[in-house]
C-alpha positions in Angstrom: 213.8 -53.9 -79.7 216.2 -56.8 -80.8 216.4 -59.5 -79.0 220.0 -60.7 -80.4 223.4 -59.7 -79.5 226.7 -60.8 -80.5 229.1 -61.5 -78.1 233.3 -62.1 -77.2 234.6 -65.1 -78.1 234.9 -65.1 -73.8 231.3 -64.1 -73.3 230.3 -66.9 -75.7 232.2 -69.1 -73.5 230.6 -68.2 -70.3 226.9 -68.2 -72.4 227.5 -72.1 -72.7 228.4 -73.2 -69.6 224.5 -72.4 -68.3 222.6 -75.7 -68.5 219.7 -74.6 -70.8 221.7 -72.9 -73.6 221.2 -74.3 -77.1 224.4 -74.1 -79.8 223.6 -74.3 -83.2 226.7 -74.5 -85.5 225.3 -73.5 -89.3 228.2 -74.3 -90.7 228.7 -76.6 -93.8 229.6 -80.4 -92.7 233.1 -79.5 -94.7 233.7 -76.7 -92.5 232.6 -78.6 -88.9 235.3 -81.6 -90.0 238.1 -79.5 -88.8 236.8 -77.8 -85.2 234.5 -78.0 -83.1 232.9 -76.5 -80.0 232.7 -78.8 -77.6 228.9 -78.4 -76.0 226.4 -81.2 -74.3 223.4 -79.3 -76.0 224.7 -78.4 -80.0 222.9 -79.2 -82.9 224.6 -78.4 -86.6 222.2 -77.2 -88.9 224.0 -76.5 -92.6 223.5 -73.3 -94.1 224.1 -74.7 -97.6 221.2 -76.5 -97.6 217.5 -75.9 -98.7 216.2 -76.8 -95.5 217.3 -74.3 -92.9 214.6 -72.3 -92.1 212.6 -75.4 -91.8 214.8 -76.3 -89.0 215.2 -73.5 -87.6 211.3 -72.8 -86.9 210.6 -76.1 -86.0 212.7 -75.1 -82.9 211.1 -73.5 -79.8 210.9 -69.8 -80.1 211.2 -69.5 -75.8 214.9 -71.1 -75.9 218.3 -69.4 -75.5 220.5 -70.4 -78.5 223.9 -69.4 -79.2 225.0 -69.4 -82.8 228.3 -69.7 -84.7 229.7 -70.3 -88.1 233.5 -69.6 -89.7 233.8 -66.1 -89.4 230.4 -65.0 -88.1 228.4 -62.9 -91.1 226.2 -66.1 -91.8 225.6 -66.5 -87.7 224.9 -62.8 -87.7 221.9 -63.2 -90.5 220.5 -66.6 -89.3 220.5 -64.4 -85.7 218.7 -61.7 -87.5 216.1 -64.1 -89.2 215.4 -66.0 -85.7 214.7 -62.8 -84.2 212.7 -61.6 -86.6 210.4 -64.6 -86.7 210.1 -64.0 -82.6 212.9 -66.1 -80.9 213.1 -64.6 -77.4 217.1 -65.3 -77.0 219.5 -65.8 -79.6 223.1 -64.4 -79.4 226.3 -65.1 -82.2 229.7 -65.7 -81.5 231.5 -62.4 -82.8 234.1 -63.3 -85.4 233.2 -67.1 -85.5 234.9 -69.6 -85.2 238.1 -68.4 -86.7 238.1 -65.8 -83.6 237.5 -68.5 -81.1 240.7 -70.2 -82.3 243.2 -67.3 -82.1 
């Protein structure tokens, strides 16, 4: 059974207000230069580059991480790939960013 989900741009919200929820925005730097979400505990990790999954498994596999990009199909795979390499909580923000705005 997965354990990745992708939620409202409103559940999303809610998802970050709890204290030990990670955000990981794999957008490209380009892309984070015009909005961001603003989060105590967000790391940007970009998708463009070679070493992604390197950074993404050198993360803990126990945390809760919420991740977004522009329009959400890249979140949606790099949720995919986290869950299948074991990470016990990871949720994407359904439409990206683009949603969020509107």
């Amino acid at each position: 059974m997965p354990n990745y989900e992708t939620l409202s741009p409103e559940a999303f919200k809610a998802e970050i207000a709890l204290s030990d929820t990670t955000l990981i925005d794999i957008r490209t730097t380009w892309e984070q230069d015009t909005f961001w979400v603003i989060s105590d505990n967000q790391i940007h990790i970009d998708i463009t580059l070679a070493n992604t999954q390197e950074k993404l498994e050198a993360l803990s596999k126990t945390g809760r991480y919420l991740i977004y990009c522009w329009h959400g199909t890249r979140s949606k795979h790099v949720m995919k790939y986290m869950d299948s390499v074991w990470f016990e909580y990871v949720k994407d923000l359904d439409g990206g960013i683009d949603k969020w705005k509107s």
